[in-house]
C-alpha positions in Angstrom: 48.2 69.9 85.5 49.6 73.1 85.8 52.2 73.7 88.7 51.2 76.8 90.8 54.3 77.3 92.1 56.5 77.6 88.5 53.4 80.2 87.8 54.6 82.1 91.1 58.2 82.2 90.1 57.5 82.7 86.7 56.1 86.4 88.2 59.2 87.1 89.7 60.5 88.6 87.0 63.3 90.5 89.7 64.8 87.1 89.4 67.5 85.4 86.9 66.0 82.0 85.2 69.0 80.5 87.0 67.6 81.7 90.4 64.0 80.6 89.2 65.5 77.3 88.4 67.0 76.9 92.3 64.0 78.4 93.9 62.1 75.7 92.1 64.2 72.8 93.2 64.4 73.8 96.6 60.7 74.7 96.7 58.5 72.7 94.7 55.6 72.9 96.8 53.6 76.3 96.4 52.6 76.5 100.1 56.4 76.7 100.9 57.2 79.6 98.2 54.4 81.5 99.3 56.2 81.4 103.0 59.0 82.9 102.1 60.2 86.6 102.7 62.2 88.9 100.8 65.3 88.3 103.2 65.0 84.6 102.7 64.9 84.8 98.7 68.1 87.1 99.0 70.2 85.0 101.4 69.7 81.7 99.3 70.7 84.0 95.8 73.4 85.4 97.6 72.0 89.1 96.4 70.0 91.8 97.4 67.0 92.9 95.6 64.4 95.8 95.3 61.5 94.3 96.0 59.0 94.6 99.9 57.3 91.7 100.9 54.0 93.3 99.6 55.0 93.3 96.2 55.5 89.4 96.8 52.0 89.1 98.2 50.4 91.2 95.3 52.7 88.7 92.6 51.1 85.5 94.8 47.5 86.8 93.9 48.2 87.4 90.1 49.6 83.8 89.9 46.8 82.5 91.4 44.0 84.2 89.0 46.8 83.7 86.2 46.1 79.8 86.8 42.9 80.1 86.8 42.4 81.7 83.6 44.7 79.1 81.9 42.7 76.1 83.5 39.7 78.4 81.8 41.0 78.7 78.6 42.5 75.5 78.1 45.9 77.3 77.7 49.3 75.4 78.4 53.3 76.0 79.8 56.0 74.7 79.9 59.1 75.5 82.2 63.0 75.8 82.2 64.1 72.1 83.5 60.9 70.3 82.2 61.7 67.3 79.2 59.2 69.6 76.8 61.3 72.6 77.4 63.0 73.9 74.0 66.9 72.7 74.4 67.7 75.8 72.2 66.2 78.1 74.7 67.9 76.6 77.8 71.6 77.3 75.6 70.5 81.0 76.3 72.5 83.3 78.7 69.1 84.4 80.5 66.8 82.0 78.9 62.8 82.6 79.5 61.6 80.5 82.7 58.2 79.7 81.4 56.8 79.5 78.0 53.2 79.8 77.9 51.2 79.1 75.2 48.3 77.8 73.1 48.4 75.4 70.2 50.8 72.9 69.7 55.1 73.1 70.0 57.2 71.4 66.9 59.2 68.7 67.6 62.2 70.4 66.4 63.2 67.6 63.8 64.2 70.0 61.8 65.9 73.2 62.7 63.7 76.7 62.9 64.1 79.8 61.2 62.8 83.4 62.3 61.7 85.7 59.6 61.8 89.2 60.5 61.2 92.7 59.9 60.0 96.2 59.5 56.0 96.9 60.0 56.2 98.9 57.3 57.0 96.8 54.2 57.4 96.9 51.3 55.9 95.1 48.7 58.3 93.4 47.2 59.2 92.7 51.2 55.7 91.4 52.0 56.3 89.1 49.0 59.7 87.9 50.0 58.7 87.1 53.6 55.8 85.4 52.2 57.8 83.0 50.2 60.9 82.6 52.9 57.7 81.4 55.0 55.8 79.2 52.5 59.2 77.4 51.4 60.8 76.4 55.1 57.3 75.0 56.7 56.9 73.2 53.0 60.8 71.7 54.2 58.8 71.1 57.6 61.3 73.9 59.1 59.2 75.8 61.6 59.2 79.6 60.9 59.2 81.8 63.8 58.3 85.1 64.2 56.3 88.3 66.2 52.7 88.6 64.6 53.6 92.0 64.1 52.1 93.8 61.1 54.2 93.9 57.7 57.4 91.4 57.4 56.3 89.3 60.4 52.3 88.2 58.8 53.2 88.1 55.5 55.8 84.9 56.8 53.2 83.5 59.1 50.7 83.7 56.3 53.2 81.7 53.7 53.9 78.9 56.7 50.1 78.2 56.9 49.1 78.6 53.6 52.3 75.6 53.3 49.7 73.9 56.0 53.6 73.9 58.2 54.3 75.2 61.5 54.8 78.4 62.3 55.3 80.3 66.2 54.1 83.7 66.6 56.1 85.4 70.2 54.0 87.9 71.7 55.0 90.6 74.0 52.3 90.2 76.2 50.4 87.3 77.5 49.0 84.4 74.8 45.1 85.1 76.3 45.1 88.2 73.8 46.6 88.8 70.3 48.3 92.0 69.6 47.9 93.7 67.4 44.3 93.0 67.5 44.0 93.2 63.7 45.8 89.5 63.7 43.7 87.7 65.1 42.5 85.6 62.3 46.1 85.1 61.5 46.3 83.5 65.1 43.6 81.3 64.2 45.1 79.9 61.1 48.5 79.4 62.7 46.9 77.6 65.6 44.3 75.2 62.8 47.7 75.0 61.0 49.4 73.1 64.1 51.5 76.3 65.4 51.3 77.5 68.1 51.3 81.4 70.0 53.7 81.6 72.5 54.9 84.3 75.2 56.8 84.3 78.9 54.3 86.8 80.2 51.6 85.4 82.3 48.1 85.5 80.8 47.1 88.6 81.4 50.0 90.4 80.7 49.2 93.5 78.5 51.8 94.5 76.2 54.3 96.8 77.1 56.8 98.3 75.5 59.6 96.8 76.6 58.4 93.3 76.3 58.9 93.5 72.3 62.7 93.4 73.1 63.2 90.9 75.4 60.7 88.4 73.1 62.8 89.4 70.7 65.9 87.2 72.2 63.0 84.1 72.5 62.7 84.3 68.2 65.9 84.0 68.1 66.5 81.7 70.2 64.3 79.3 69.1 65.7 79.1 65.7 69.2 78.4 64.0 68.7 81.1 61.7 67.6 84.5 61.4 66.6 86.4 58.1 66.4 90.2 58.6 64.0 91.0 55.1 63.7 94.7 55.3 64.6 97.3 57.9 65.5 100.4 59.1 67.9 101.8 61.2 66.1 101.8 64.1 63.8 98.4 63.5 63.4 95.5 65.9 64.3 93.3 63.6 68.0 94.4 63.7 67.5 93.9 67.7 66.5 90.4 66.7 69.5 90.1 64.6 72.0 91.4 67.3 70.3 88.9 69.8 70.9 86.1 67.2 74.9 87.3 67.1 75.5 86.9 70.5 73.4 83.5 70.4 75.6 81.9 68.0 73.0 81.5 65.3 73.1 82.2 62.0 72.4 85.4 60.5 71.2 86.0 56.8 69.6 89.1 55.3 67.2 89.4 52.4 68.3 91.5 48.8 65.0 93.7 50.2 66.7 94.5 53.0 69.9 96.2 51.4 67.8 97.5 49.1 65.7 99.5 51.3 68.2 100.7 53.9 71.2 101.8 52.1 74.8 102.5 51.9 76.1 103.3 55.6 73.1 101.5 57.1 73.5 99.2 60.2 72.7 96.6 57.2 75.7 96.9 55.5 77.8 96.9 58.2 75.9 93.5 59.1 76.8 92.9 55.4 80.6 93.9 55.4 81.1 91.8 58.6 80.1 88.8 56.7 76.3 88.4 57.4 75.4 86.6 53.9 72.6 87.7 51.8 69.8 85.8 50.2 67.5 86.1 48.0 65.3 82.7 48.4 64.9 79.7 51.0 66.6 77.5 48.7 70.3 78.5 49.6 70.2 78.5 53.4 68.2 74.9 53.4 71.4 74.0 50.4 73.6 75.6 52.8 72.2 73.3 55.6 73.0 70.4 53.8 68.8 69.7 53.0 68.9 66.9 50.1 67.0 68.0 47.1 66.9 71.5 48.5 65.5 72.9 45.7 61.8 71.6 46.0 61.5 73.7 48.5 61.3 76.9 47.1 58.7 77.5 44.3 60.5 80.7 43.5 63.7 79.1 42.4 61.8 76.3 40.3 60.0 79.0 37.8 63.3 80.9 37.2 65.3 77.6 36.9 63.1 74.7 34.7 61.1 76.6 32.2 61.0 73.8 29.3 58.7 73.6 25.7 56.8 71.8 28.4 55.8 74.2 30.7 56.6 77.3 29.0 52.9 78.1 28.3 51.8 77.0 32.0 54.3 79.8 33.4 53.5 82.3 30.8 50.5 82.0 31.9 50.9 82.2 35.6 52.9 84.9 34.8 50.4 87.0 33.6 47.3 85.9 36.2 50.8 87.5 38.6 50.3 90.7 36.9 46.8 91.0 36.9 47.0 90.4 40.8 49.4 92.7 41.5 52.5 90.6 42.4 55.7 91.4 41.5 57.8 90.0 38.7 61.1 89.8 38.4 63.4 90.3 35.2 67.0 91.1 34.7 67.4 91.2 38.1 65.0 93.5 39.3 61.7 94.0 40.4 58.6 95.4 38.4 54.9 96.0 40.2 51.7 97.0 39.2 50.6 99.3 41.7 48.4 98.1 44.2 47.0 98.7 47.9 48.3 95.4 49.7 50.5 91.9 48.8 48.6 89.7 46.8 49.0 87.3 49.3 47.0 89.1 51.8 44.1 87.0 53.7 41.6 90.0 53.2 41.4 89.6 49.7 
């Protein structure tokens, strides 16, 4: 059933989840919130704000169509308070007062990581992100990330290709997918049991903005956050500086270094102590995950090649090189040169 009046005061976004959060318990009827004036809202938040009493009667009609289209479109929410809310979330300083979404929320057994990164990627990035993906939901870790093109697919893609659980944030409502060009990615995470997830009412187009402030809710959700590639100016490092003042872990990829440089915002990430990774395997053996190795397919084939299954790997080896992928020797990366990731769905 969804509650009309956590839909209204989900709208105000003028007000702080705290102020949501007494509104709510004072109100919980959505007859009695729609009463109320501007002047009544600021004398019981002990605040002024910029806001007429039209703009409240304009935000009473989009919560009302907003509930319709989510009783259409079978879409669900959960709010700050509820037992289903994410205790990570409420930890936040200003933590999201609704989470609308579609799909299905982990159970958060196991702690969540957020892979992120640039749009642009490259390919031994798309590659990385892919396996960072595949090996945490194959540890039943939800991976959590943007939908974004680049760094932010290519990890959705490895969690349901692991048939694990993976939450793409959106930065505009869950009743459309941006980009557009994802949409059979959302598909797959939501058959896959994942689930697509944003603050902003259905309906909400994307605007600019929005990217940052989901970008606190990716980090949020998870204990970790791996920064794979980006530049100066990327989200990702948004993400990261969110994650800092969230007390979560930070990790960055080898990719990552690779690609931005000395004097980078990277490095100083680095120099400051922010470890870097190169595989799943030694944040889940860093976690204290028992037999933390079967987790990452990446580390196996560099670490047990035996008389046994020496021809099995030279052969897989080689089927890598026809596809495209990248292969790794001496420390470094070699490609064939190619349009896409092998691991891309469009194949």
């Amino acid at each position: 059933m969804i509650d009309n009046s956590k839909v209204l005061l989900s709208r105000m976004r003028f007000l702080r989840a705290n102020e949501k959060h007494l509104l709510n318990k004072m109100f919980p009827a959505s007859e009695d919130l729609i009463k109320l004036k501007v002047c009544d809202i600021e004398n019981i938040i002990s605040r002024r704000l910029r806001v007429k009493n039209s703009n409240l009667e304009y935000m009473v009609t989009e919560a009302r169509k907003a509930c319709e289209m989510m009783a259409d479109e079978n879409l669900k929410a959960v709010f700050l308070g509820d037992e289903q809310y994410p205790a990570q979330l409420s930890e936040l300083y200003n933590p999201p007062f609704s989470l609308y979404y579609r799909g299905t929320l982990p159970s958060w057994k196991n702690p969540a990581v957020s892979v992120v990164g640039t749009r642009i990627a490259t390919g031994a990035g798309l590659d990385s992100s892919f396996s960072l993906g595949y090996s945490f939901a194959t540890a039943n870790c939800p991976v959590v990330s943007g939908l974004a093109l680049g760094v932010d697919s290519a990890a959705h893609k490895g969690a349901v290709t692991a048939s694990g659980s993976t939450i793409a944030v959106l930065g505009c409502g869950v009743d459309t997918i941006y980009p557009s060009s994802n949409r059979n990615l959302a598909s797959s995470i939501l058959d896959s049991g994942g689930a697509i997830v944003s603050e902003y009412l259905p309906g909400e187009p994307a605007r600019r903005h929005h990217f940052v402030e989901r970008n606190r809710i990716i980090s949020g959700l998870s204990r970790a956050v791996i920064v794979v590639e980006a530049p100066g100016k990327s989200g990702a490092l948004i993400t990261a500086d969110f994650a800092l003042e969230q007390g979560r872990d930070i990790f960055f990829h080898e990719n990552a270094l690779k690609q931005a440089g000395e004097g980078s915002r990277v490095e100083r990430y680095i120099f400051d102590g922010a470890p870097l990774i190169n595989n799943a395997y030694e944040i889940l053996a860093d976690w204290g995950f028992p037999d933390a190795l079967k987790y990452d397919s990446t580390v196996k084939k560099e670490m047990y090649v035996t008389s046994k299954n020496a021809g099995n790997l030279m052969a897989e080896r080689l089927k890598d090189e026809l596809d495209g992928a990248y292969l790794k020797f001496n420390g470094k990366y070699f490609r064939r040169g190619c349009n896409e990731s092998p691991y891309s769905t469009n194949r």
